[in-house]
C-alpha positions as CSV (number, residue, x, y, z in Angstrom):
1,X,62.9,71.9,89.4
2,X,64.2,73.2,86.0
3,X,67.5,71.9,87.0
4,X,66.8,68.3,87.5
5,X,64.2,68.4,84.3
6,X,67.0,69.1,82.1
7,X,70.0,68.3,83.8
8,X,72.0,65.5,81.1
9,X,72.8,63.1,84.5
10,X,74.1,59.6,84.2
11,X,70.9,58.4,81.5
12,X,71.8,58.5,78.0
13,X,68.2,58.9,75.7
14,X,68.3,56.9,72.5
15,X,69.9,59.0,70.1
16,X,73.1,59.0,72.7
17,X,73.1,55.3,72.8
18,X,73.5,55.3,69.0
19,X,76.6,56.1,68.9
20,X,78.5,53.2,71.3
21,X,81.7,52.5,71.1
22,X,81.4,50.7,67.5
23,X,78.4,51.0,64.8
24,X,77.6,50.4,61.9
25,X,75.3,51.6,59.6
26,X,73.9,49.0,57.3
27,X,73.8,50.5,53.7
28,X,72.3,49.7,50.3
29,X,73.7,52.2,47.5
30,X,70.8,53.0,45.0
31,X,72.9,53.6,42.4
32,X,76.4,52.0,42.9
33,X,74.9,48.3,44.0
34,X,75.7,46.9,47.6
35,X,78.2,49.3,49.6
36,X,79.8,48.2,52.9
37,X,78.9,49.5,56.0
38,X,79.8,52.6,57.2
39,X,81.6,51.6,60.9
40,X,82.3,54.4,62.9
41,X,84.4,54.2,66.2
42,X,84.7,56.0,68.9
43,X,82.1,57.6,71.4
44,X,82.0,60.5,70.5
45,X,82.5,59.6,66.8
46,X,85.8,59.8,65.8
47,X,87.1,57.2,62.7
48,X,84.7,56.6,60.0
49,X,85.3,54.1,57.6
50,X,82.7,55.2,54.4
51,X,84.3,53.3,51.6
52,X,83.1,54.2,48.3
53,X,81.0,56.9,49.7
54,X,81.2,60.5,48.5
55,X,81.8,63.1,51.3
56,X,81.0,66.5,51.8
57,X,82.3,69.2,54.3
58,X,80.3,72.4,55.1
59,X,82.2,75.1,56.8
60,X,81.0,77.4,59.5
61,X,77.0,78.4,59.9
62,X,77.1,81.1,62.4
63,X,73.1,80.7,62.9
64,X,72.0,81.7,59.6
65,X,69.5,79.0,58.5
66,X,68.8,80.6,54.7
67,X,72.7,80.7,54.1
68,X,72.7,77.3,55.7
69,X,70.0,75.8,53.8
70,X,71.6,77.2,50.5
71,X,74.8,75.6,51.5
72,X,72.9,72.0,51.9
73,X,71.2,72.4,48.7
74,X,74.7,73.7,46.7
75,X,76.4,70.1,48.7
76,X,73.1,67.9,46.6
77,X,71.9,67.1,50.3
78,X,68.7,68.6,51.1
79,X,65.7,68.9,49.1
80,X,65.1,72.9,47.6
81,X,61.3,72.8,48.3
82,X,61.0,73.5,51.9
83,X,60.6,70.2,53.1
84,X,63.7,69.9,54.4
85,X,64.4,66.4,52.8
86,X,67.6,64.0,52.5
87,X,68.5,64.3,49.1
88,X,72.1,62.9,49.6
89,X,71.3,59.1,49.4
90,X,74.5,57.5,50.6
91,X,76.9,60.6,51.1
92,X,78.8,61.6,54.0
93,X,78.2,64.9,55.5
94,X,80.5,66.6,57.6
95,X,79.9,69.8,59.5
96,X,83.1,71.6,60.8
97,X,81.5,73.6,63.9
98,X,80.9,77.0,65.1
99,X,77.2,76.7,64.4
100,X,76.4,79.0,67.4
101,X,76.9,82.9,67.8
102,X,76.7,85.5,65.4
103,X,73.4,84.9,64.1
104,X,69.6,84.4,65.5
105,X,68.6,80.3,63.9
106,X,71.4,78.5,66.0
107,X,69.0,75.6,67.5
108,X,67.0,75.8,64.2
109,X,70.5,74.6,62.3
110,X,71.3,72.0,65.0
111,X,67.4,70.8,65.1
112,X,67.6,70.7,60.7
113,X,71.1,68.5,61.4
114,X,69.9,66.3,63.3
115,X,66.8,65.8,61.2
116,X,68.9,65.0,58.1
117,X,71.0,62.7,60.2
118,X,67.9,60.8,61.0
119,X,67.2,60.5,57.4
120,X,70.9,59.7,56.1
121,X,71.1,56.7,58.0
122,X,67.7,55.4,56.1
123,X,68.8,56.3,52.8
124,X,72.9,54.7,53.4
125,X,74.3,58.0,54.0
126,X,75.6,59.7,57.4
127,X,75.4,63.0,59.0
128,X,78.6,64.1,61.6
129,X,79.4,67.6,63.2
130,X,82.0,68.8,65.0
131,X,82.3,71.0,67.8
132,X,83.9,74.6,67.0
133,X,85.3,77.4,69.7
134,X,82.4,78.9,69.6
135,X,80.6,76.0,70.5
136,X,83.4,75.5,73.7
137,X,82.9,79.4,74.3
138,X,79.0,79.1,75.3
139,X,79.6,75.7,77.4
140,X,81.9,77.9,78.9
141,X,79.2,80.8,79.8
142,X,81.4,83.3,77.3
143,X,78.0,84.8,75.5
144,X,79.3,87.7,73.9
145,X,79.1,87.0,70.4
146,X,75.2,86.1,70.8
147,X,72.9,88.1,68.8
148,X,69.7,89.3,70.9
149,X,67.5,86.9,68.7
150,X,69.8,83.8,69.4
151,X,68.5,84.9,73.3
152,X,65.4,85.0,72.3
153,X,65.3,81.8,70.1
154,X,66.8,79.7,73.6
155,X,63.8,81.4,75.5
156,X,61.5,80.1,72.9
157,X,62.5,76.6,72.2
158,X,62.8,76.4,76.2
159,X,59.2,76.8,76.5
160,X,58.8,74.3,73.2
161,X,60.4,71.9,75.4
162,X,58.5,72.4,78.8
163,X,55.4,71.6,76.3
164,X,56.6,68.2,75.1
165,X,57.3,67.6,78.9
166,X,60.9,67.9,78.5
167,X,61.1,65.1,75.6
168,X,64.5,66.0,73.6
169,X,64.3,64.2,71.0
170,X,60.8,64.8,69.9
171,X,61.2,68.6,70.9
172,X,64.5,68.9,69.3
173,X,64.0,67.3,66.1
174,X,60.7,69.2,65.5
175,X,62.2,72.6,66.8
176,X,63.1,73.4,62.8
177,X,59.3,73.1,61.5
178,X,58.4,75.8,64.0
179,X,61.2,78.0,64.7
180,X,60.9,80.5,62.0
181,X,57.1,81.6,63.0
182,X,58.3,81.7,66.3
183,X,61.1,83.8,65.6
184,X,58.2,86.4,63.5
185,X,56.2,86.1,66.2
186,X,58.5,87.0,69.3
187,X,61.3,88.7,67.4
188,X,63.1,90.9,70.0
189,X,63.3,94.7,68.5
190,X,66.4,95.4,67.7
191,X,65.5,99.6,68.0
192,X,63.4,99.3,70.8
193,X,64.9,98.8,74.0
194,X,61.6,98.4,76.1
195,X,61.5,97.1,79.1
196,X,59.8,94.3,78.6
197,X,62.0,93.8,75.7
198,X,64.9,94.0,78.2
199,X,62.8,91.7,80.4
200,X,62.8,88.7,77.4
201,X,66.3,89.1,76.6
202,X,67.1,88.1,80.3
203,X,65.0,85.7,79.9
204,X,66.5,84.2,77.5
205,X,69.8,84.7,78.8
206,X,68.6,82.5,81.5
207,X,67.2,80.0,79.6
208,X,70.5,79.7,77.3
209,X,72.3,79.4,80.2
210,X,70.3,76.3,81.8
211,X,70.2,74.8,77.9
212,X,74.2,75.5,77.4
213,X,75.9,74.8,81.0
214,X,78.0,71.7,81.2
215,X,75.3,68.8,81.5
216,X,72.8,71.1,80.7
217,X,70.3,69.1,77.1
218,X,71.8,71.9,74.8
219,X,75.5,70.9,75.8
220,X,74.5,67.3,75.8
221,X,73.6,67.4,72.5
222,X,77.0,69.1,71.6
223,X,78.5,66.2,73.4
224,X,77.4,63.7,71.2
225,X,79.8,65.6,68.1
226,X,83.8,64.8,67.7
227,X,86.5,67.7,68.2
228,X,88.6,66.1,65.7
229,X,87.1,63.1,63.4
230,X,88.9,61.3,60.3
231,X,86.8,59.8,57.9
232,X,88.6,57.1,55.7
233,X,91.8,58.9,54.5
234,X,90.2,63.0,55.5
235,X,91.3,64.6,58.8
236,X,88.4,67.2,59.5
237,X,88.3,69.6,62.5
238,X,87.6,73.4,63.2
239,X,91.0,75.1,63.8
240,X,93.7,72.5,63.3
241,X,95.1,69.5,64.5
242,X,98.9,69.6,65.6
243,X,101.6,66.6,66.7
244,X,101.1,66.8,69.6
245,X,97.6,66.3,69.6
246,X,97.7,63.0,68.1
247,X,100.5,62.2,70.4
248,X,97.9,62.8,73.2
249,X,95.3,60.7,72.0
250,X,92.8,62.1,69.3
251,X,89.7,59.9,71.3
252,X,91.1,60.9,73.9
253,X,90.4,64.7,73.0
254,X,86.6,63.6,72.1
255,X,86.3,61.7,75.3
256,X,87.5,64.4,77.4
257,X,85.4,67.1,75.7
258,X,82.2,65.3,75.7
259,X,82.3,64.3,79.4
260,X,83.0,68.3,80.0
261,X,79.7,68.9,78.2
262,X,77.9,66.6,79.6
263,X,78.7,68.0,83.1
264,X,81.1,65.1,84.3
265,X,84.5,64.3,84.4
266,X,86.7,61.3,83.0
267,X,85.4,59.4,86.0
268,X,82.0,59.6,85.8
269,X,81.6,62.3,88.6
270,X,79.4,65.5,88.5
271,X,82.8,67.5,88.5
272,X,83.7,68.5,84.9
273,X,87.4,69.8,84.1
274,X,87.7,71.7,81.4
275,X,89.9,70.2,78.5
276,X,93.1,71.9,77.6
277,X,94.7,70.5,74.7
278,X,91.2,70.8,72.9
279,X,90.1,73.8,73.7
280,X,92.0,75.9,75.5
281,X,94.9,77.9,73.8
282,X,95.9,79.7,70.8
283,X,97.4,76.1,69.8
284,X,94.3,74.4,70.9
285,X,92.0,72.4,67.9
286,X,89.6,74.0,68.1
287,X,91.5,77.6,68.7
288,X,94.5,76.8,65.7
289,X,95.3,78.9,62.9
290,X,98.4,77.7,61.8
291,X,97.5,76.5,58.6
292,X,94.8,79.2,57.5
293,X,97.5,82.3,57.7
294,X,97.5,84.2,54.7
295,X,100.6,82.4,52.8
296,X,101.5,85.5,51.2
297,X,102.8,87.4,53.8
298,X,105.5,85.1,55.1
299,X,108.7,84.1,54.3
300,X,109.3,81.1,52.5
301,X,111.5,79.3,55.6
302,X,108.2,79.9,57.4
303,X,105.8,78.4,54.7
304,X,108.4,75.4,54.5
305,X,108.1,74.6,58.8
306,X,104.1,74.9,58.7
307,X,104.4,72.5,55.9
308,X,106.6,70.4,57.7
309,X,104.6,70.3,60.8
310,X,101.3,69.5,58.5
311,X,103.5,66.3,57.2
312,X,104.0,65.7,60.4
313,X,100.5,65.2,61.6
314,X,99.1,63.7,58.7
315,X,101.8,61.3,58.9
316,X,101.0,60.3,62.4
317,X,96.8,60.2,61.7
318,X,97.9,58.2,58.7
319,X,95.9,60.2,56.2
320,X,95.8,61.8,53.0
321,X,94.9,65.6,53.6
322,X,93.4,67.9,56.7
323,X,90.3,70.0,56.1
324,X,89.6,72.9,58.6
325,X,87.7,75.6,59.4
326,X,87.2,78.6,61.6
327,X,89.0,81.4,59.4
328,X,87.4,82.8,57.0
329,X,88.8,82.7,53.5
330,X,87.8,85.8,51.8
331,X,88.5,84.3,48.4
332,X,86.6,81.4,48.9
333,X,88.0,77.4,49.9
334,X,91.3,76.7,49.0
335,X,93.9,74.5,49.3
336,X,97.7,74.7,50.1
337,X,100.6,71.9,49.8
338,X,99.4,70.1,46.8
339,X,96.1,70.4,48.2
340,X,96.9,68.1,51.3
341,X,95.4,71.3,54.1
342,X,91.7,72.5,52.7
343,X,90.5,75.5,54.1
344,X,87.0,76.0,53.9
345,X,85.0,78.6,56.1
346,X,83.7,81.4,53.4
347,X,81.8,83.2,56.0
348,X,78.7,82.7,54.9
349,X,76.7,83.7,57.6
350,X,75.3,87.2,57.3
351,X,76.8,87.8,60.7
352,X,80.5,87.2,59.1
353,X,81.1,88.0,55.6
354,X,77.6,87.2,53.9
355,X,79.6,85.0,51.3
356,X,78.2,83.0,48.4
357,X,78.1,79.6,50.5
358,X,81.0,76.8,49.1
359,X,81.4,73.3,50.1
360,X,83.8,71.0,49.4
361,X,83.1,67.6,47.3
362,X,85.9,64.7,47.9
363,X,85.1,61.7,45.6
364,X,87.8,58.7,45.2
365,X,89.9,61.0,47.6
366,X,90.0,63.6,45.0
367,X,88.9,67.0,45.9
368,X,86.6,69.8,44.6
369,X,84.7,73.1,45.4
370,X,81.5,73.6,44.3
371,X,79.8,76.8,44.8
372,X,76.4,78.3,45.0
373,X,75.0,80.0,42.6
374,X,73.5,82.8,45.1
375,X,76.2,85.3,44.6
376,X,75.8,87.1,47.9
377,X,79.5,88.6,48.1
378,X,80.9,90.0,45.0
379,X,84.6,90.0,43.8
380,X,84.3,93.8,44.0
381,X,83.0,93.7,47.7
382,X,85.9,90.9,48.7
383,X,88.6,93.1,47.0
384,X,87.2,96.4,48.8
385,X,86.9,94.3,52.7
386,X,90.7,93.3,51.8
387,X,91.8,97.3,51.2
388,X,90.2,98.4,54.6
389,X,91.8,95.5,56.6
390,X,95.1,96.7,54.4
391,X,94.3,100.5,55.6
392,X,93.6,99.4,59.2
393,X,96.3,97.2,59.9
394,X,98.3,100.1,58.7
395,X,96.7,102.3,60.8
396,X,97.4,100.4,63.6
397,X,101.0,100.5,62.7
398,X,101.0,103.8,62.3
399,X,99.2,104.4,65.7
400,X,102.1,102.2,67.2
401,X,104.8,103.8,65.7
402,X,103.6,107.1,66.9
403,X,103.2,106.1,70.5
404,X,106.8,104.2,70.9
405,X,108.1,107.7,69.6
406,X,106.5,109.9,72.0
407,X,107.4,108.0,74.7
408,X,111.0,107.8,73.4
409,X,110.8,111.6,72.9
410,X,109.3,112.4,76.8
């Protein structure tokens, strides 16, 4: 019974339909006169054209709703009263993915999204996500990096749905005005492995695993969001997008990942395969961290071929610069190669790093950081996380070294 309820089929509910093949969003600028539509194409959603628009990227969430809401408020889009308000009139929002593990408000995040997306389109603006690996993980059924609340919170909003008798929309979009007294109310112990505590966390394994499973409502929604997605003259997805990815066919990519979510495959059939070049592989886009290595511990030959292989793409997607995500930058966003690569996951999530949140503001193709005032990672702590991955990684040198010899010695 649960399975047909909220099993994503062949129907498509409103919201899915809104993003056809082609659509535009009818704007009028408050403060800049008449603006042109926003046409985006591609189902998912995968070339904006926003001219004249001011776009923001937000790195990756990592269920933590206060660091995400902080991040919102630093990028001028949502309102700092509570009310969870549009404040972005006509900008462009992008979200670079990896939303879920790590923390306990992952639906809560998705739910507030969505809300803000409703709004953006009233006000001329737009709201677009992208799916990360750890998005692809938990389609997958790979659950290890979910906290015990995030459990619990899938549980919760499960039920939330049975009582709006399986409604998405209206469930979904509400699910953020509810979900923090919820959370209070049925927080799983952390220090108190009771049974019945034990008994709710399957629980909500189960119920993750109904909303999460390929053509499952969770995944669905998922499906509705671009791996890779270029908005005017911006290239913005999670890891990194290689030549040979655009050589395959960037809707392509989209197409194929959204129909694995949705529990089909590129024929329509109830028999998804999962897609390779997208996310699968250390080289995959949603896997890639070519261009977020640490610069300074390569050679310059090696520096030069990354660079070369960034011209490469860019060339081929015909834009300006690539902004990514997925590896956090303990000293905050930056950029590389006359700032045409933007890396921009802080980890801000307190499952991560904790960071002061930082977004990235691109007006008239030009390119700043702005920052949040919440300091929540000092320059002392970032200095003192890079010694002990300095001593470990020697460590684990050392540790080598050692073995190679005594097995050279026996």
């Amino acid at each position: 019974m649960l399975e047909s309820q909220i099993n994503c089929g062949q129907q498509l509910t409103p919201y899915q339909l809104e993003f056809m093949t082609c659509t535009m969003l009818k704007t009028t600028s408050l403060s800049h006169g008449t603006l042109k539509p926003i046409v985006v194409t591609g189902n998912p959603p995968t070339f904006v054209s926003a001219p004249g628009r001011r776009i923001v990227a937000v790195g990756d969430l990592h269920g933590d709703l206060a660091q995400t809401r902080c991040a919102l408020e630093t990028a001028g889009v949502l309102s700092s009263d509570g009310q969870d308000l549009w404040t972005g009139e006509e900008t462009v929002l992008v979200q670079l993915g990896d939303i879920l593990d790590r923390g306990e408000d992952e639906i809560a995040i998705l739910s507030l999204l969505r809300s803000l997306s409703n709004q953006a389109k009233s006000k001329g603006g737009a709201v677009f996500q992208l799916n990360g690996n750890h998005e692809t993980m938990n389609v997958e059924g790979d659950f290890r990096y979910v906290e015990p609340g995030a459990f619990n919170e899938c549980g919760d909003f499960l039920e939330f749905l049975v009582d709006y008798d399986y409604d998405w929309d209206k469930a979904f979009v509400r699910w953020i005005n509810v979900t923090e007294r919820l959370r209070e109310d049925h927080r799983i112990s952390h220090d108190n492995w009771s049974p019945w505590n034990i008994v709710k966390r399957q629980k909500g394994v189960i119920a993750r695993s109904a909303l999460l499973r390929p053509g499952g409502p969770l995944a669905c929604e998922l499906a509705q969001h671009a791996v890779v997605l270029k908005v005017d003259d911006w290239v913005f997805c999670h890891g990194g997008l290689l030549p040979h990815h655009v050589a395959y066919g960037i809707e392509r990519m989209n197409r194929e990942v959204s129909h694995w979510m949705k529990g089909l495959n590129e024929n329509g059939d109830s028999d998804p395969e999962l897609p390779f070049m997208a996310t699968r592989g250390y080289d995959s886009v949603v896997w890639n961290r070519l261009y977020s290595r640490d610069f300074e511990d390569m050679e310059q030959y090696q520096s030069h071929q990354i660079q070369a292989v960034l011209e490469n793409t860019l060339d081929a997607m015909g834009a300006k610069a690539m902004v990514v995500g997925h590896t956090p930058q303990t000293a905050g966003i930056n950029s590389k190669y006359s700032n045409s690569i933007w890396r921009i996951d802080v980890g801000m999530s307190s499952g991560v790093l904790h960071s002061r949140p930082e977004v990235l503001e691109i007006v008239d193709n030009k390119a700043r950081v702005i920052r949040s005032n919440r300091d929540t990672f000092s320059e002392l702590q970032c200095a003192l996380l890079r010694l002990i991955q300095t001593f470990v990684y020697a460590y684990v040198q050392l540790s080598v070294y050692q073995d190679t010899r005594a097995q050279l010695e026996d």
